[in-house]
Every structure is written in C-alpha cells, then in structure tokens.
C-alpha positions in Angstrom: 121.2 103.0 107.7 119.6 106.4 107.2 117.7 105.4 103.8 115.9 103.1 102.2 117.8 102.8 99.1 120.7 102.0 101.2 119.1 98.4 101.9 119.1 95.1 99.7 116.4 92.2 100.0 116.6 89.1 98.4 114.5 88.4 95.1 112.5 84.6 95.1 115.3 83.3 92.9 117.8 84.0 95.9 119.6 86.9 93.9 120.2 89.9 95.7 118.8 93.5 94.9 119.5 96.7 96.3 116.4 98.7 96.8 118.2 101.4 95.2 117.3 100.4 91.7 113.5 101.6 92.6 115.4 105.8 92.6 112.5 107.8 91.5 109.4 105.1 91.9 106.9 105.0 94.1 106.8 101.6 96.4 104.3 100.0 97.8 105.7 97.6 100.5 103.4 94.9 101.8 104.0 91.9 104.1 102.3 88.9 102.7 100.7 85.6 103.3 99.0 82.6 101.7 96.8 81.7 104.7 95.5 85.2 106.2 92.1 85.9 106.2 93.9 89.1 104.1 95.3 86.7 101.7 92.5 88.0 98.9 94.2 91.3 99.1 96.8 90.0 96.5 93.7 90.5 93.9 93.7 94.2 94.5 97.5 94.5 95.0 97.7 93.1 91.4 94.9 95.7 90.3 96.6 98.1 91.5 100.1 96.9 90.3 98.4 96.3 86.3 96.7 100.3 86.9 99.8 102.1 88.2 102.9 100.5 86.6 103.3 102.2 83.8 102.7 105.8 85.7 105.8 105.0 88.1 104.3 102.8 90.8 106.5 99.5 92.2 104.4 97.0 94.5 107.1 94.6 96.5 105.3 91.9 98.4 107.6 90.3 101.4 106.6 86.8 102.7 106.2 86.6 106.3 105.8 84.1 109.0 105.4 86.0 111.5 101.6 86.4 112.1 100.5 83.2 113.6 102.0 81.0 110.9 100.0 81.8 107.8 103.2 82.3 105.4 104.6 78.1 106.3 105.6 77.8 102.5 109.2 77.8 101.0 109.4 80.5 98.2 109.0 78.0 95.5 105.5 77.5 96.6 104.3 80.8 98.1 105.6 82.0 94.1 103.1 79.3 92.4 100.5 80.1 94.6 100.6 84.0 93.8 100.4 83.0 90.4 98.0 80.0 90.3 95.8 81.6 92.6 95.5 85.9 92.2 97.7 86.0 88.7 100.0 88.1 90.7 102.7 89.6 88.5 104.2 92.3 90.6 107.1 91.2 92.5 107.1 89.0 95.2 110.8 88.8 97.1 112.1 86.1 99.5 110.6 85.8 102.6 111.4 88.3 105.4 111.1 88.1 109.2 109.3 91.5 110.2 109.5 90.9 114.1 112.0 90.4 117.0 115.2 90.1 117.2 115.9 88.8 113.2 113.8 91.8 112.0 114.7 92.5 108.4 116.3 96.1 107.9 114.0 97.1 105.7 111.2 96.4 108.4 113.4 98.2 111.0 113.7 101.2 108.5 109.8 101.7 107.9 109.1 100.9 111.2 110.9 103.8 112.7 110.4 106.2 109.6 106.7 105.7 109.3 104.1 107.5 111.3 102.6 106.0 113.6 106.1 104.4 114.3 106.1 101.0 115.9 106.2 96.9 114.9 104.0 95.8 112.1 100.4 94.8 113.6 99.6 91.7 111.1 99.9 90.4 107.7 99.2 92.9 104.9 100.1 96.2 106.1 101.2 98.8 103.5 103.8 101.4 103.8 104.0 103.9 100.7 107.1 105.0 100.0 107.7 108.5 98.0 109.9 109.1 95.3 112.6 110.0 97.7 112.7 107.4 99.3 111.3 108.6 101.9 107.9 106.7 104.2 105.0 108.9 102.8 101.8 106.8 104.8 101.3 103.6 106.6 98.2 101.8 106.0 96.5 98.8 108.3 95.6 95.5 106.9 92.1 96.6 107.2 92.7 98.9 104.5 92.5 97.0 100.6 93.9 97.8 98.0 90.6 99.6 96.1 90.9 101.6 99.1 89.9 105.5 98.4 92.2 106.4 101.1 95.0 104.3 99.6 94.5 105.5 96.2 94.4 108.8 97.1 97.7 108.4 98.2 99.0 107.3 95.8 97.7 109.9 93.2 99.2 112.3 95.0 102.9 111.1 94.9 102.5 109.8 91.0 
C-alpha cells in the first residue's frame, strides 16, 4: 500500500469509504478524543474546517483509545458529544486503533511517510496531507489548530 488513496476507513454510520474520494483535497488527519486535556482542540479544528472548506480543505477526525483511555465511548456517543459539545461538523470516522499490532493502515501509511517517521506520540496529532496524496507536515498535539505554523501550512498547499 504505496498511497493513501489506496486505503478505506470506516465512516460513524459503519459504511465504508475509500480515502480516494478526497483526489485533489487537502486533509487534515487528526486522532481524537473526548477526555484529553487536547479535547478543546475540536473548537479550532471546526474553525478551521468552517474557514477552509470551501477553498479545498478536508478535516477527518479518527477516534482513538489508545492514549491512556480518553476515547472509552462507542461512536454513537463520541458523535453527540462532537456535536453537543464543539458543534463539530467536519467529519468524524469510526474509531481507529493508531498503535501496536491492530494499527490501522492509514496510521501505518502516515507513520512511515511523514517526517519525523515514527508511532503517533498522543491524542491530537495532525498530519497534512497534499493534494497528491502525498504527507506534506506532521504537527504535535501541542500545536492548535489557530496555530501560525499550522496555518501556514496549509496556505501553502490551498
């Protein structure tokens, strides 16, 4: 699996969809959870998300369990709480393990495409992903989403 578009994930309503459909957008990937100290993050996600949309930008949040247990809710509820609590309306897919041996293929892809290579350090870290497909930068959970670093970025590949 050479590409990204190669690569399906499964949608909160179970469906599947092939990453493929995002051809010529720019993503935004972040791993997500309900009970980080990150969690407020979601605000500026969907800042960003209402800003860029319309200019070519895709943000896909992945639910994750894998940080110390902060993501314990089905996708039913992690769904209503995006909702009820940061109004997100940017899509938010099934939830993904990011680590070990069950380690979604998407996270194997950015993990090994990205620079610095290596595992996902915590919840909310961001991988922007170029038109092509292709891993443009990988940003820490430390940065947010208002970001100047991470807007930068992504100015340059709209």
């Amino acid at each position: 699996m050479s590409s990204i578009y190669d690569i399906s994930v499964e949608t909160a309503d179970g469906s599947t969809k092939q990453l493929s459909e995002y051809k010529g957008k720019v993503l935004l990937i972040v791993n997500v959870a309900s009970k980080c100290g990150f969690t407020p993050q979601y605000a500026g996600l969907e800042q960003l998300h209402q800003a860029w949309k319309d200019r070519g930008l895709v943000i896909l949040g992945f639910p994750c369990n894998d940080f110390g247990g902060q993501e314990p809710g089905t996708t039913e509820e992690i769904q209503q709480f995006c909702r009820m609590n940061y109004g997100v309306t940017f899509e938010v897919m099934g939830k993904v393990e990011i680590l070990g041996d069950n380690k979604h293929p998407l996270y194997k892809l950015l993990t090994q495409q990205s620079a610095p290579p290596g595992d996902v350090k915590w919840n909310f870290e961001k991988f922007l992903i170029n038109r092509d497909g292709t891993v443009a930068a990988r940003f820490s959970s430390k940065v947010a989403p208002q970001d100047g670093e991470l807007i930068q970025a992504i100015e340059r590949l709209i």
